[in-house]
C-alpha positions as a printed NumPy array, in Angstrom:
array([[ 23.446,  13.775, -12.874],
       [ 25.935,  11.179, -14.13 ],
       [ 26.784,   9.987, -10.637],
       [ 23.029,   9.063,  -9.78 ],
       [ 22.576,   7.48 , -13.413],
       [ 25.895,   5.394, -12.506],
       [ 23.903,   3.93 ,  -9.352],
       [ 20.415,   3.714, -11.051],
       [ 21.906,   1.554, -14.373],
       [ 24.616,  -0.496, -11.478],
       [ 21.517,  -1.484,  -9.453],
       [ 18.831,  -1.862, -12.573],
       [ 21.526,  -4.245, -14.099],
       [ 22.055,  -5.978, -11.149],
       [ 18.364,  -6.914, -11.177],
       [ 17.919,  -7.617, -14.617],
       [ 20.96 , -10.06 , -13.922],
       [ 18.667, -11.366, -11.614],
       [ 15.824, -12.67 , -13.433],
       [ 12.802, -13.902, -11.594],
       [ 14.835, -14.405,  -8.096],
       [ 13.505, -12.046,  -5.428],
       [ 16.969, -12.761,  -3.642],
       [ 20.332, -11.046,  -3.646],
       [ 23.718, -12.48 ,  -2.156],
       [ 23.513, -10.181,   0.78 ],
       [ 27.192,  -8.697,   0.183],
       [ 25.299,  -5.96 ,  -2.001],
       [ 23.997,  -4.592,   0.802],
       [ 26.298,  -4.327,   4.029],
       [ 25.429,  -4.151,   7.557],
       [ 27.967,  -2.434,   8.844],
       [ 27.05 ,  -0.553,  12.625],
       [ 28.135,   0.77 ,  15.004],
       [ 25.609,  -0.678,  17.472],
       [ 23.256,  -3.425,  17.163],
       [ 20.204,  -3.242,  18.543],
       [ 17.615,  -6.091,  19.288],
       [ 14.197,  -4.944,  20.042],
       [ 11.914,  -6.47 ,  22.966],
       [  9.901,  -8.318,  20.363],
       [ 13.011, -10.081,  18.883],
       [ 14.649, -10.813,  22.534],
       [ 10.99 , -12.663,  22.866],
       [ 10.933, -14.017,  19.587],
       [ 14.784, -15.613,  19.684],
       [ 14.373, -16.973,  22.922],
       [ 10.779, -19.102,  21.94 ],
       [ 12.736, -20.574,  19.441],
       [ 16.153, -20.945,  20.664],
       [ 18.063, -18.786,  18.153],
       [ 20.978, -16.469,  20.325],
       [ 22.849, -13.407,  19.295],
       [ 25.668, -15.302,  17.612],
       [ 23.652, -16.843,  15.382],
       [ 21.606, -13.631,  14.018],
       [ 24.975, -12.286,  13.624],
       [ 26.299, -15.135,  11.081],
       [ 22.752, -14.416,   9.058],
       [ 23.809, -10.723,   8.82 ],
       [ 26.962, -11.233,   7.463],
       [ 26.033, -14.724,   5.224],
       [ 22.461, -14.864,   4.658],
       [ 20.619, -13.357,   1.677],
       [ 18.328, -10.417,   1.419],
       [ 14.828, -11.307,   0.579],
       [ 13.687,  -8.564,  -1.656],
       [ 10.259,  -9.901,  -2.006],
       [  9.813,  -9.608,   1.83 ],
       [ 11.573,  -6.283,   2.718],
       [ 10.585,  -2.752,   2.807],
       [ 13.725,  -0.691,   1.027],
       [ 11.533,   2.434,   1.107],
       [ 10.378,   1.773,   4.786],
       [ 10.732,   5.446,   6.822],
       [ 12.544,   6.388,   9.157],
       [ 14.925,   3.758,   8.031],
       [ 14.757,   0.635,   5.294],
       [ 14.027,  -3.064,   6.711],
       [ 15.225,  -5.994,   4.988],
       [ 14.622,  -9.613,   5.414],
       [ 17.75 , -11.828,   5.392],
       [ 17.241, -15.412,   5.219],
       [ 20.05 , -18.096,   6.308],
       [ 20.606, -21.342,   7.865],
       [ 21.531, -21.358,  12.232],
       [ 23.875, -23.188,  13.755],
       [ 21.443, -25.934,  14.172],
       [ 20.008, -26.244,  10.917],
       [ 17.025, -23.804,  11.558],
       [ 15.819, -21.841,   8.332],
       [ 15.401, -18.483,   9.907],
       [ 14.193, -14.714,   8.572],
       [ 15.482, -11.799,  10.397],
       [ 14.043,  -8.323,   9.931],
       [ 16.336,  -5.733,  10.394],
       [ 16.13 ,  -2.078,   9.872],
       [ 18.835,  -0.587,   8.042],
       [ 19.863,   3.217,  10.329],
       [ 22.406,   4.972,   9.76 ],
       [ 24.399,   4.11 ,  13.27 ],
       [ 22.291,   1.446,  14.287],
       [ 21.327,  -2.068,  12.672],
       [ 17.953,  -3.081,  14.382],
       [ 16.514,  -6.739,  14.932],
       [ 12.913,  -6.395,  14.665],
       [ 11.85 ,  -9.567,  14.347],
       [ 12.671, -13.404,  13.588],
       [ 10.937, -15.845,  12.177],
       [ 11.464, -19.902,  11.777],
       [ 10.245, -20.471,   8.263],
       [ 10.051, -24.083,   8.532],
       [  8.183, -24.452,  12.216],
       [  5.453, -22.632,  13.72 ],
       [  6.525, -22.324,  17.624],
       [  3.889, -20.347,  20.619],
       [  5.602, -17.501,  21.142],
       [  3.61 , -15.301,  23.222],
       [  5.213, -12.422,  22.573],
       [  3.431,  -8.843,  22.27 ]])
């Protein structure tokens, strides 16, 4: 009982901390994995607009979480959306669902340019 009131009043303080920001510094949450995956849809989607491996791999381990647009609750695992800056200068969302052994790349997303992807 203490123990999970300990991580409920760490994480509810954290937030009140927060204020109105829907972002975190992404260090709170780690993504640590064995493997990382990239699904079909993200292969597609990084290639349209020119974003490779290295660069979804600085966004894991600098960018921020974007509470607002993740799904913490998500089943079978949690995604979260981390925001950052690429190598060149593209403001970029990843989606990436949190497993246990396995960090997933859904999806990303330019948030500044629209690009025709056709990707299914």
């Amino acid at each position: 009982m203490v123990i999970i009131y300990l991580i409920f009043f760490r994480k509810s303080n954290k937030l009140n901390q927060l204020g109105n920001s829907d972002k975190i510094d992404h260090r709170e949450k780690e993504f640590r994995h064995h493997h990382l995956y990239f699904t079909k849809h993200a292969r597609c989607r990084m290639d349209c607009r020119h974003i490779d491996e290295s660069e979804i791999k600085d966004i894991l381990h600098d960018g921020e979480i974007n509470y607002a647009k993740s799904e913490t609750n998500a089943s079978p695992c949690p995604k979260y959306a981390l925001e950052g800056m690429t190598h060149d200068h593209q403001h970029v969302r990843i989606i990436v669902g949190d497993c246990k052994t396995d960090a997933s790349i859904i999806t990303v997303i330019d948030l500044d340019h629209d690009f025709n992807c056709d990707c299914k």
